[in-house]
FITOR-248200 format. One record per residue (C-alpha): residue number from 1; residue in one letter; y, x, z. Coordinates in steps of 0.5 Angstrom, whole numbers, plus 500, padded with zeros to 3 digits. Example, Ala and Ser with C-alpha at 12.3 -4.5 7.8 and 13.67 -1.06 7.14 Angstrom:
! FITOR-248200
nr/rest/py/px/pz
1/A/491/525/516
2/S/498/527/514
This chain:
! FITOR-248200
nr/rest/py/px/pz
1/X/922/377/636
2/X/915/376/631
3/X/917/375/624
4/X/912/373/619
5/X/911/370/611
6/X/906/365/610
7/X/904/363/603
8/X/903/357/599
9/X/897/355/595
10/X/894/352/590
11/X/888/348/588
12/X/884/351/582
13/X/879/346/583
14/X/878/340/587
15/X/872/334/587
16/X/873/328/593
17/X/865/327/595
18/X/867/321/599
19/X/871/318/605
20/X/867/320/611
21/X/866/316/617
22/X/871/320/621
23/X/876/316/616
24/X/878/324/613
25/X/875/327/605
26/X/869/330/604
27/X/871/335/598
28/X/869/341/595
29/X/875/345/592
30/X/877/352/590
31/X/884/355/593
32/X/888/360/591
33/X/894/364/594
34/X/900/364/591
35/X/908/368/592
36/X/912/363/595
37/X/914/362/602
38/X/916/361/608
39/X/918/365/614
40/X/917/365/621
41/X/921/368/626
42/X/918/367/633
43/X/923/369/640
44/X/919/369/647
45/X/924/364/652
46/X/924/363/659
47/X/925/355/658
48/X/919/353/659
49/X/919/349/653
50/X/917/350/646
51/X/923/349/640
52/X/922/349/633
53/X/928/349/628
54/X/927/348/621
55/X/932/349/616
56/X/931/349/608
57/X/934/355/604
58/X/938/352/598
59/X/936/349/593
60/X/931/346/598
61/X/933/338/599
62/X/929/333/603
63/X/928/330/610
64/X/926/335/616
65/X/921/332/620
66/X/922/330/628
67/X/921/336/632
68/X/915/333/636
69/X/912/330/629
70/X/912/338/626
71/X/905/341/625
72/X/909/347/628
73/X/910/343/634
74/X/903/341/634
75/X/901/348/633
76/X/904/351/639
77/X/903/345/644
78/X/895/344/642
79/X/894/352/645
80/X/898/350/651
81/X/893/345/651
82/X/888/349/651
83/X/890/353/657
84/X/895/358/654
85/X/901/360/659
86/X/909/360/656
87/X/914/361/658
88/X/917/358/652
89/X/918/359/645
90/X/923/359/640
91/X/920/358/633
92/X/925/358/627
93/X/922/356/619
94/X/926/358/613
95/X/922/353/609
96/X/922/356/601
97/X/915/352/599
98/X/918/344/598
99/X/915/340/604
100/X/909/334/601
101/X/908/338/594
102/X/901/340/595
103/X/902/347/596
104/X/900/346/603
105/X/908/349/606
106/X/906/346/612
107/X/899/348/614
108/X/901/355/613
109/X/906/354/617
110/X/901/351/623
111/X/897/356/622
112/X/901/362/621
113/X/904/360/629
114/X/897/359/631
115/X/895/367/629
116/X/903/369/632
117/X/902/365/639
118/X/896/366/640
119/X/897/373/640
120/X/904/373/644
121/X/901/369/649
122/X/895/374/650
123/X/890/367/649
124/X/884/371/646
125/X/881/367/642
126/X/878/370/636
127/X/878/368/628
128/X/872/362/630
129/X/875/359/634
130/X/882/360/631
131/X/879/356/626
132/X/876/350/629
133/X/883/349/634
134/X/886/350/627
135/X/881/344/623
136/X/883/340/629
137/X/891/340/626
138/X/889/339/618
139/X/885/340/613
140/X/888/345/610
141/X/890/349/617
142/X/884/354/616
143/X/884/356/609
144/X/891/358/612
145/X/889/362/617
146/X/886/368/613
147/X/888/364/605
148/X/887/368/598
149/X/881/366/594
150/X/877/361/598
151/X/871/355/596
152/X/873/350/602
153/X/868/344/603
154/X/867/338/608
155/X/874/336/609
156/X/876/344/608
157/X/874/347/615
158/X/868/351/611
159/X/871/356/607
160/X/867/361/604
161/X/872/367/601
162/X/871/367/593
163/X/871/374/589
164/X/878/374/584
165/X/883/377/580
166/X/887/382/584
167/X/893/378/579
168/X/894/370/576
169/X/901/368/574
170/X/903/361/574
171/X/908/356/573
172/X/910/352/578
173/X/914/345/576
174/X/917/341/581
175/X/918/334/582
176/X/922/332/587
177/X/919/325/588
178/X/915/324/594
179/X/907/323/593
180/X/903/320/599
181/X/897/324/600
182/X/894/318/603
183/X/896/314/599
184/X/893/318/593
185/X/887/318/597
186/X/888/310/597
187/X/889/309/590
188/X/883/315/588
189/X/878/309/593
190/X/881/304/588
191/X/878/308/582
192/X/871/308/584
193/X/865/314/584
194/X/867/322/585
195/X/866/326/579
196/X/859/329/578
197/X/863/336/576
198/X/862/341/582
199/X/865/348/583
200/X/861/353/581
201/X/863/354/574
202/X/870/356/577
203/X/867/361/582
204/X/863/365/577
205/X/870/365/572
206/X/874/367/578
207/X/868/372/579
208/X/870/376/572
209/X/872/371/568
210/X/879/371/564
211/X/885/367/566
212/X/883/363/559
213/X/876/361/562
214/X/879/360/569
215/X/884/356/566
216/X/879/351/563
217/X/876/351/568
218/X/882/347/573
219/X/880/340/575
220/X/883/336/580
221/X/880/329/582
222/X/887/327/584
223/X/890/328/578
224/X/888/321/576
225/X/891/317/581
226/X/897/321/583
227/X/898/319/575
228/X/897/312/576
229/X/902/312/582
230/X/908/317/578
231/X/906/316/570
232/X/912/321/568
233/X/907/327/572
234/X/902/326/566
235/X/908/328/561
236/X/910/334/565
237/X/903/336/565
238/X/903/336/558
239/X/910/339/557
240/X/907/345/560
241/X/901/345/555
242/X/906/345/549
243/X/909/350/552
244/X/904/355/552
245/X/901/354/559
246/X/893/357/559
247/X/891/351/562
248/X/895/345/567
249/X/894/342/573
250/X/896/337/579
251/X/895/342/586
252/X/893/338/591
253/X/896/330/592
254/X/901/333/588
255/X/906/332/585
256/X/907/340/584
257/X/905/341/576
258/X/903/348/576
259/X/900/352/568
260/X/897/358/568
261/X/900/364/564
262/X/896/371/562
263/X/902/375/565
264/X/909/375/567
265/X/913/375/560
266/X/908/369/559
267/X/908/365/565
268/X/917/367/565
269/X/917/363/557
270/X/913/357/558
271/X/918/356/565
272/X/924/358/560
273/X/921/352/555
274/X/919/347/560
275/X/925/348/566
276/X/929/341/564
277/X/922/337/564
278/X/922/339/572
279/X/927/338/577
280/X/925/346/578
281/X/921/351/575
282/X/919/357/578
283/X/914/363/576
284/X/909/366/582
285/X/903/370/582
286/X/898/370/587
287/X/897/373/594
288/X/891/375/597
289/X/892/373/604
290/X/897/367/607
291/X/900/370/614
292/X/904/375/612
293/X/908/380/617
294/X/914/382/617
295/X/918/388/621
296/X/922/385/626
């Protein structure tokens, strides 16, 4: 057996270009591991056949996709595809980073499963490669294969790793109300032109700026529309700003609220003040990488 953590992220930074011909985002944006996850235990099988079972640890609640329509599945069935030889396989996720958050769970998972088996089933393919296959299973797979601090552009397969600090620590509020991340897509087409801001401020502040320059810093061109879509986002934002939060911010299509502390006190009194606006508050620090192994 192979067991393994992959981390959530967040984005400190995420401007929309525009929609591309290919139906995808064009984006720039700035991502940034963090200490929650998800576990993977993988068992070589002799059923010729790839299973996946997925289980969420308490208090996680919420609907577990079809095997077939797991990214996990797809993950394995796509190195298959490529000419990898199993025997079969048996992946099971402990799911702890809440499913359609905008913490980027299911990419992690993907892309931890690509790395594993591709390794277990002796493929070969080396980190180039790994990262085009994984582009083809989401825009978020590829940060996921290496994670940690990360400028990603196009429509997130060109990952240019940022300088950070060893150490932030955020709040994460969690809304247990779905958003669509196409639908935030949709309604951000409604909206009109892209932000003229771009990435290079927050990449120098990540460089050798404080957590109060980075956290002036965050933007998130989807805050906006997922706003308009679930008003009450807008006030649990602001809750984490009047409770002391450096800076808040919308990660990905949301709707996880995330504020930025100086420390560890800091970041535990802001979760203490804002724990009822949120269905759940949790303190995290960052995580250099995304895959993560684990004894066996």
């Amino acid at each position: 057996m192979i067991r393994a953590r992959t981390n959530a992220k967040l984005n400190l930074f995420l401007r929309v270009v525009g929609k591309r011909p290919d139906g995808y985002h064009e984006i720039e944006t700035v991502l940034h591991g963090i200490g929650l996850a998800d576990d993977i235990a993988i068992t070589p099988t002799e059923t010729g056949t790839i299973e996946v079972d997925m289980v969420l640890e308490p208090p996680l609640t919420g609907d577990l996709p079809a095997m077939e329509d797991n990214l996990v599945w797809t993950s394995a069935r796509r190195l298959e595809e490529l000419g990898a030889l199993s025997p079969g396989v048996r992946i099971e996720i402990t799911k702890r980073i809440p499913m359609g958050a905008g913490l980027g769970g299911g990419s992690g998972n993907a892309a931890g499963v690509l790395v594993l088996l591709n390794e277990l089933w002796e493929a070969g393919y080396d980190e180039p490669r790994l990262l085009d296959i994984a582009g083809g299973l989401g825009s978020d797979v590829p940060y996921c294969i290496g994670g940690g601090t990360v400028l990603a552009a196009g429509r997130g397969e060109k990952l240019t790793r940022l300088p950070a600090p060893k150490e932030i620590w955020f709040v994460l509020g969690l809304t247990a109300t779905h958003l669509s991340t196409r639908d935030v897509y949709e309604r951000w087409e409604e909206a009109g032109s892209p932000s003229s801001l771009g990435s290079a401020p927050m990449v120098l502040a990540l460089g050798g700026g404080t957590e109060a320059e980075i956290a002036g810093l965050l933007h998130n061109d989807l805050e906006s529309p997922a706003f308009s879509m679930l008003p009450e986002l807008r006030n649990k934002k602001q809750a984490l700003l009047d409770a002391g939060s450096l800076g808040a911010l919308l990660s990905g299509s949301g709707p996880t609220m995330y504020g930025v502390a100086t420390d560890r006190a800091h970041a535990e009194r802001i979760a203490a003040q804002v724990e009822d606006d949120f269905d759940r508050v949790l303190v995290v620090n960052s995580r250099p990488t995304c895959l993560e192994r684990l004894n066996s």
